[in-house]
Residue frames relative to the residue before (quaternion, step in Angstrom):
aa qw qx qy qz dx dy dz
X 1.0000 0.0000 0.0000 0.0000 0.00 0.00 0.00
X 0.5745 0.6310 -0.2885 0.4343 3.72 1.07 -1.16
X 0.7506 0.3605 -0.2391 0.4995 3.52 0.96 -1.40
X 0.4556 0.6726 -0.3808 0.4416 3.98 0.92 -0.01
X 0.8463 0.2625 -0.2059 0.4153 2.93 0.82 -1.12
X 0.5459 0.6394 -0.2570 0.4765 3.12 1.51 -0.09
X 0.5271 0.6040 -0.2687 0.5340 3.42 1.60 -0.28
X 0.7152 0.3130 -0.2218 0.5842 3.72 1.13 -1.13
X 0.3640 0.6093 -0.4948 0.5015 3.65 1.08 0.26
X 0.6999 0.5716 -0.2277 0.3627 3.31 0.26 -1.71
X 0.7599 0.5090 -0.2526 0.3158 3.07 0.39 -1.92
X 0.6341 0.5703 0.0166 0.5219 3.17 0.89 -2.14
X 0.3598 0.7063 -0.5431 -0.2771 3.45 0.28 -0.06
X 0.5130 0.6442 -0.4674 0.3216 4.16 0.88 0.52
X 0.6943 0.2752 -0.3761 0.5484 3.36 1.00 -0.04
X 0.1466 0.7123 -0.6506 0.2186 3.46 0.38 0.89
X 0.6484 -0.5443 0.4375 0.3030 4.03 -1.56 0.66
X 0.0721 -0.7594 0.6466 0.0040 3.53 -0.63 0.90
X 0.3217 -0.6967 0.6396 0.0453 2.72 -1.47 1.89
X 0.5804 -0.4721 0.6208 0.2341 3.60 -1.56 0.84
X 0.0347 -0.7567 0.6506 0.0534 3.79 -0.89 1.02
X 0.2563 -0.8242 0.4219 0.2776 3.23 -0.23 1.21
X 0.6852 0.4275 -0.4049 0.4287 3.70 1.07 -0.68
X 0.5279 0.3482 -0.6797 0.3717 3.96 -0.11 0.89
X 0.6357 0.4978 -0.5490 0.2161 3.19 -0.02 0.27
X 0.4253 0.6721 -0.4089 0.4475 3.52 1.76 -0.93
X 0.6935 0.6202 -0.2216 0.2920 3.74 0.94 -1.34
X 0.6764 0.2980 -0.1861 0.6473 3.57 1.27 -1.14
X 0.0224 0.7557 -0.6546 0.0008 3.86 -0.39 1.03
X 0.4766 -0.6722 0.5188 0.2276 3.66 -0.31 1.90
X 0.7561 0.4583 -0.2740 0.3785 3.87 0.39 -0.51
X 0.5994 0.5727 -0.1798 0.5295 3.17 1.68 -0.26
X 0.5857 0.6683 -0.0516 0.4557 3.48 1.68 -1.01
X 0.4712 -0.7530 0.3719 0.2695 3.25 -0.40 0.78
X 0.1869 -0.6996 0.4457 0.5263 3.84 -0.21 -0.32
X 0.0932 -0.8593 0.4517 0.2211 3.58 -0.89 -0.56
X 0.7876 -0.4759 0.2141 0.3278 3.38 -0.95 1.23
X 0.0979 -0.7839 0.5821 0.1925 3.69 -0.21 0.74
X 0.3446 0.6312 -0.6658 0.1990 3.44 -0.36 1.42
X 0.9274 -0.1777 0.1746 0.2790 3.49 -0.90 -0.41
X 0.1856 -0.9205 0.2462 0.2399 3.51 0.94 1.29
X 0.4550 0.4313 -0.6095 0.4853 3.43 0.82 1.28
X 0.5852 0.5764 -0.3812 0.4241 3.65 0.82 -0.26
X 0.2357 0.8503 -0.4686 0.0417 4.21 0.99 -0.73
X 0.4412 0.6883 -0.5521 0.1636 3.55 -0.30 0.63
X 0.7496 -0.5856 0.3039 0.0537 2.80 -1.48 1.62
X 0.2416 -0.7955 0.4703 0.2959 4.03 0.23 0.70
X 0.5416 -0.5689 0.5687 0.2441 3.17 -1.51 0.46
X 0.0945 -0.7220 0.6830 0.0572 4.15 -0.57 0.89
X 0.0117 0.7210 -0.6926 -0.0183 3.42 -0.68 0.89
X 0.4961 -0.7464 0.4044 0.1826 3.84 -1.03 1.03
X 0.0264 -0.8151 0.5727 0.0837 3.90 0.03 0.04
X 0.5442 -0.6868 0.4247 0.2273 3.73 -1.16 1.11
X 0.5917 -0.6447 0.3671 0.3153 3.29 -0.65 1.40
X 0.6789 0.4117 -0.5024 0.3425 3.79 0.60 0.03
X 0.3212 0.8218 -0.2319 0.4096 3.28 1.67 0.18
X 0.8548 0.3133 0.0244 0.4130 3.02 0.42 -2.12
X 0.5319 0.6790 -0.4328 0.2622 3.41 1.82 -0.21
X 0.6178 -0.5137 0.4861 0.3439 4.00 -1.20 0.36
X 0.1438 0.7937 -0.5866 -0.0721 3.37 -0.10 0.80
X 0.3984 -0.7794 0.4661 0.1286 3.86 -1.26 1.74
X 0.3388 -0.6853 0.6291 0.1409 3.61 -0.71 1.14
X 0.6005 0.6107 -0.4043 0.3210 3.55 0.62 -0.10
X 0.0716 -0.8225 0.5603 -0.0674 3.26 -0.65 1.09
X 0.0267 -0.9794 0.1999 -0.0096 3.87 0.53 1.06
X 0.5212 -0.5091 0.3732 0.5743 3.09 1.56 0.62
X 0.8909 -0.1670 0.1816 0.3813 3.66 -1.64 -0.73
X 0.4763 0.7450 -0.2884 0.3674 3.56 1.85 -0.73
X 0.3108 -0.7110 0.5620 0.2865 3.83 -0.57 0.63
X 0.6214 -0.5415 0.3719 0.4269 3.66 -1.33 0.27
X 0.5980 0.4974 -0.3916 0.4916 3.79 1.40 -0.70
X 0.6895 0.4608 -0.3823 0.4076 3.43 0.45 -0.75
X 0.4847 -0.6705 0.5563 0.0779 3.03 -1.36 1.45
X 0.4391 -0.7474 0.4423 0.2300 3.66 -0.80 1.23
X 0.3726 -0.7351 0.5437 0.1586 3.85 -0.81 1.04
X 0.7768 -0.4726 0.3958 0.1287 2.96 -1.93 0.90
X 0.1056 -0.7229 0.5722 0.3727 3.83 0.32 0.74
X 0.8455 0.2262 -0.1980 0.4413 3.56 -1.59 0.48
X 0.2712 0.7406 -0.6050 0.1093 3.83 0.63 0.50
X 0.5955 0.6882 -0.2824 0.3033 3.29 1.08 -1.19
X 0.4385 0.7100 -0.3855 0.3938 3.72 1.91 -0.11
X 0.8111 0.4026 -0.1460 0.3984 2.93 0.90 -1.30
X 0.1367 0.7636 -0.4121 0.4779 3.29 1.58 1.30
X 0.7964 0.5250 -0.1796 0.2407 3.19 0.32 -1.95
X 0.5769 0.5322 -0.3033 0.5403 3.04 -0.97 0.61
X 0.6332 0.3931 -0.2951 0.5979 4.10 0.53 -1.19
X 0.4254 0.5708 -0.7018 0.0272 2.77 -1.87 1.04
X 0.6807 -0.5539 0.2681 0.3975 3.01 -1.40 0.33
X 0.1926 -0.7631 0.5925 0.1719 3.41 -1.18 0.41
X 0.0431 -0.7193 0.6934 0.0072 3.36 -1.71 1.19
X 0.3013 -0.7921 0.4677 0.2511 3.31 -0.31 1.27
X 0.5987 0.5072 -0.3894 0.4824 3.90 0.98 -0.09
X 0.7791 0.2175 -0.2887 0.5122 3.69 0.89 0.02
X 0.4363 -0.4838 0.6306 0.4218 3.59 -1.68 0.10
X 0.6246 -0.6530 0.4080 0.1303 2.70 -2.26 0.48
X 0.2160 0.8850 -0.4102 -0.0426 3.73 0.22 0.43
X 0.6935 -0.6448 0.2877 0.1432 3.01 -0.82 1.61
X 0.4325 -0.7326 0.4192 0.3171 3.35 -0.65 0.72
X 0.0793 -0.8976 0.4317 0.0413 3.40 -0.96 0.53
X 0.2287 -0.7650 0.5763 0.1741 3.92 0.04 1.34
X 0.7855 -0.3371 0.3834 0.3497 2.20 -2.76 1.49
X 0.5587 -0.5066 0.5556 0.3499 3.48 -1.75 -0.46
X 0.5761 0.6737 -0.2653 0.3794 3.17 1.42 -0.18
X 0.6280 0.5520 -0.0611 0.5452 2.81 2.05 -0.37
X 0.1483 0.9231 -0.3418 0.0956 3.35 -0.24 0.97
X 0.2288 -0.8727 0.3293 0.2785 3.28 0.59 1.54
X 0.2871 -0.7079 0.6446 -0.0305 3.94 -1.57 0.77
X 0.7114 0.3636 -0.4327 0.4178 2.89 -0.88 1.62
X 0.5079 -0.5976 0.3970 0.4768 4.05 -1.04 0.36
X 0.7816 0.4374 -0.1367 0.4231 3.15 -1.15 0.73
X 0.7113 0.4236 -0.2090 0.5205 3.88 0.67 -0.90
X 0.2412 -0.7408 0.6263 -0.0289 3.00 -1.08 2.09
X 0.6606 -0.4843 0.2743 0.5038 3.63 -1.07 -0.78
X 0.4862 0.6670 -0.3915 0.4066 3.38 1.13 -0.32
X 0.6002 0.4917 -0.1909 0.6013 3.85 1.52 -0.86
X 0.5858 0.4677 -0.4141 0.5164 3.56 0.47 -0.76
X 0.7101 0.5748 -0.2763 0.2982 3.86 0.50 -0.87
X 0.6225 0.4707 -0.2706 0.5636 3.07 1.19 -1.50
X 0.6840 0.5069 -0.3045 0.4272 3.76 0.91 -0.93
X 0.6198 0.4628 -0.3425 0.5333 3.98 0.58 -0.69
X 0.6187 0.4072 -0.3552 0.5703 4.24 0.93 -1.11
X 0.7816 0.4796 -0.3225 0.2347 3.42 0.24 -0.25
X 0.6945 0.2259 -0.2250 0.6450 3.14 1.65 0.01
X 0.4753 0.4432 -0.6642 0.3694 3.41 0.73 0.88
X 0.7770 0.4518 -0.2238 0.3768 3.69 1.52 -0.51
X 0.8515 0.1584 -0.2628 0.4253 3.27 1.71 0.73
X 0.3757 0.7340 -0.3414 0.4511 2.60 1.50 0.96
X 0.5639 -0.7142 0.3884 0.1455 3.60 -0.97 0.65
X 0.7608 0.3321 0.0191 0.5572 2.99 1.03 -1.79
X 0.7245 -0.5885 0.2156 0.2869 3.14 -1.40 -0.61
X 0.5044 -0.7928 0.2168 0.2647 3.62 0.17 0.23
X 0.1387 0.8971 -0.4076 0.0997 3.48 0.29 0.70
X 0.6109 -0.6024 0.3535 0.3726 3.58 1.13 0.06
X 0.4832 -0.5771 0.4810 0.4497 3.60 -0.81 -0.14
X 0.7677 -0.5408 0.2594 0.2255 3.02 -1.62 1.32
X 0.4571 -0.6948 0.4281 0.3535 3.55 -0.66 0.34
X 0.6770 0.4342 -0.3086 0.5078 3.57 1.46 -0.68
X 0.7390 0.3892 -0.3576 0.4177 3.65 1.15 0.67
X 0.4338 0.6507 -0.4304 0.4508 2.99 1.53 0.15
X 0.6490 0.4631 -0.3561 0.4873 3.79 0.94 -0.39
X 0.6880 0.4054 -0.2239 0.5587 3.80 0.71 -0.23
X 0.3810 0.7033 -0.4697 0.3737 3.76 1.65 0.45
X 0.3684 0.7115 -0.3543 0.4822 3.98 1.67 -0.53
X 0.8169 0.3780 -0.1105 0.4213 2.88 -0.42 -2.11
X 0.7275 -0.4589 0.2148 0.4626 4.00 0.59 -0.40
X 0.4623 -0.7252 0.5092 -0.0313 2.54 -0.56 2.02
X 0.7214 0.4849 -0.3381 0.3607 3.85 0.42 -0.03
X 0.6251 0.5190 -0.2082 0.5446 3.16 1.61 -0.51
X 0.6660 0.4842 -0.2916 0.4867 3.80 1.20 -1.08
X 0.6706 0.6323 -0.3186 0.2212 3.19 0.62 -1.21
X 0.0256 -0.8865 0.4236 0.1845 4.28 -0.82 -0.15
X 0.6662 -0.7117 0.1391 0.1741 2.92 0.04 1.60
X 0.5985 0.5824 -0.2115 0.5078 2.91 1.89 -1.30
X 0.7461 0.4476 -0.2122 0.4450 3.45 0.81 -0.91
X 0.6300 -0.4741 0.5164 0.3341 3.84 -1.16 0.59
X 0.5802 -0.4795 0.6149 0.2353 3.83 -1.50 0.71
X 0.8856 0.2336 -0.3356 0.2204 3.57 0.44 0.86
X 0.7796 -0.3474 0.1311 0.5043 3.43 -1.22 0.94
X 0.7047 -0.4945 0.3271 0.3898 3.70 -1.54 0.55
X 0.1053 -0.8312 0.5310 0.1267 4.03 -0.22 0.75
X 0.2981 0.7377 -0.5891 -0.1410 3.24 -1.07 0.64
X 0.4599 -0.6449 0.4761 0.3820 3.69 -1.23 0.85
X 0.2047 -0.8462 0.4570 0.1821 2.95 -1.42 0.20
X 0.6531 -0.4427 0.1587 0.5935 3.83 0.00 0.10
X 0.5356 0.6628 -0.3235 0.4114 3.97 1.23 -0.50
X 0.5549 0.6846 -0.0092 0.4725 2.90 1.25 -1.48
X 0.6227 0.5403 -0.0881 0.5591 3.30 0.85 -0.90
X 0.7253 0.3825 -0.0454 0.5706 3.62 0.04 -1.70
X 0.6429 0.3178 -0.4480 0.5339 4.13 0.62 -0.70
X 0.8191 0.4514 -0.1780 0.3061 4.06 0.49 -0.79
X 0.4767 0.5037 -0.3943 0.6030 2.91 2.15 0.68
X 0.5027 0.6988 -0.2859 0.4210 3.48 1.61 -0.47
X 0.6966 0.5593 -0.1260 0.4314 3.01 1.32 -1.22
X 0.6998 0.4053 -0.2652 0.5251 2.98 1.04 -1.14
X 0.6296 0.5101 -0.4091 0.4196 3.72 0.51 -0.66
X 0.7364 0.4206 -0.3061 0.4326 3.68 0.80 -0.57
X 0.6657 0.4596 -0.4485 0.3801 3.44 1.35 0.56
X 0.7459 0.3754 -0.2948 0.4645 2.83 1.20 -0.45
X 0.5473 0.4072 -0.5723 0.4551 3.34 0.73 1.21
X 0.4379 0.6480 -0.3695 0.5018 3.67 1.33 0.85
X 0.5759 0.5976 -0.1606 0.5343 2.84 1.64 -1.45
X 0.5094 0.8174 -0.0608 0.2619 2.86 1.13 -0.99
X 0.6916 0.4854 0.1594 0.5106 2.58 0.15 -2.16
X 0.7938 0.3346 -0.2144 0.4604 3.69 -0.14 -1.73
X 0.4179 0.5900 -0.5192 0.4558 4.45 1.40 -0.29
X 0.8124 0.3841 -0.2781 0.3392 3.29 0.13 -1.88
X 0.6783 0.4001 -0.4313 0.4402 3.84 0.66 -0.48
X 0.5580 0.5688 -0.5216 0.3050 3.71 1.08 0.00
X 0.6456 0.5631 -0.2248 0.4644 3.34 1.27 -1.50
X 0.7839 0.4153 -0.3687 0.2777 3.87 0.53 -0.23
C-alpha cells in the first residue's frame, strides 16, 4: 500500500501529501502583523495604528441600575413563570398545593402560589436588601403594564408588612417545635 502511494506521489509530483508545519505558524504572530486595508489586492496598503493612553481607551458604563451591581447581570422580568408546573413528586403521597398566609398576595398576570415561591426563595437567596414585596402604588398599574411597574428586586407579591401579632404567633410556633424537637431527642436517647 505504502509503495502505491508513493508511486502517485512520484508520478504527480503536484498532488503530492502535504504535511501541516507547525513551526510557521510560531513565525507569523497575528498580533505582531500589520492589518491591511481590505480593498483591491493590487491596491495593498498597510493601515496606520496610532496608540491612545489607557485612560482613554477605558469602557466607560452609562448604566445606572437601581440596587443592581455593574457585575451583576440584569434578570428576566417574570422568569419565575417558567417554574410552574415543577414539583416534587412522591409516589407514596398525594399532592397538596402550596398555600400562602393571607397576608400574602401574589401580583402579576398569570402568577399562582407555586410562582410566588420560586419568587420569595429567590430573593431570600439572592438578594441583598430587604424584602417587602412590590409597592402598593404599583400594584394598581400592574393591568395597564406589568413590565414596566413591576421590580425585579422584590418577590411577585402584594406590599407585606409584619406586624407585632405576627411576630408573637411565629415565636409560638417556633417554641412549640422545638419543644417537639425536644421531646422526640429524649425518647430517642432512652
Amino acid at each position: 500500500m505504502h509503495s502505491f502511494i508513493l508511486c502517485i506521489s512520484r508520478r504527480n509530483p503536484q498532488k503530492r501529501a502535504k504535511t501541516y508545519d507547525f513551526t510557521k505558524t510560531l513565525k507569523n504572530d497575528a498580533s505582531l502583523v500589520p492589518p491591511i486595508r481590505q480593498t483591491a489586492s493590487i491596491f495593498k496598503q498597510p493601515v496606520t495604528v496610532h496608540k491612545i493612553h489607557k485612560e482613554h481607551s477605558k469602557v466607560k458604563s452609562d448604566f445606572k441600575g437601581g440596587s443592581n451591581s455593574n457585575s451583576e447581570k440584569p434578570r428576566q422580568l417574570f422568569w419565575e413563570k417558567r417554574l410552574s408546573g415543577l414539583r416534587a413528586s412522591y409516589p407514596d403521597e398525594d399532592y397538596e398545593p402550596f398555600s400562602l398566609p393571607s397576608n400574602i398576595t401574589a401580583v402579576g398576570p398569570g402568577v399562582n402560589n407555586d410562582i410566588v415561591l420560586a419568587s420569595i426563595a429567590t430573593v431570600l437567596h439572592m438578594g441583598n436588601g430587604s424584602i417587602n414585596g412590590q409597592s402598593n402604588n404599583k400594584v394598581n398599574n400592574f393591568e395597564k403594564n406589568p413590565g414596566v411597574y413591576v421590580d425585579p428586586d422584590q418577590p411577585l407579591i402584594g406590599g407585606v408588612s409584619v406586624t407585632q401579632a405576627d411576630v408573637e404567633k411565629q415565636e409560638e410556633r417556633v417554641d412549640a417545635a422545638r419543644k417537639a424537637l425536644e421531646e422526640a431527642l429524649e425518647s430517642l436517647t432512652e
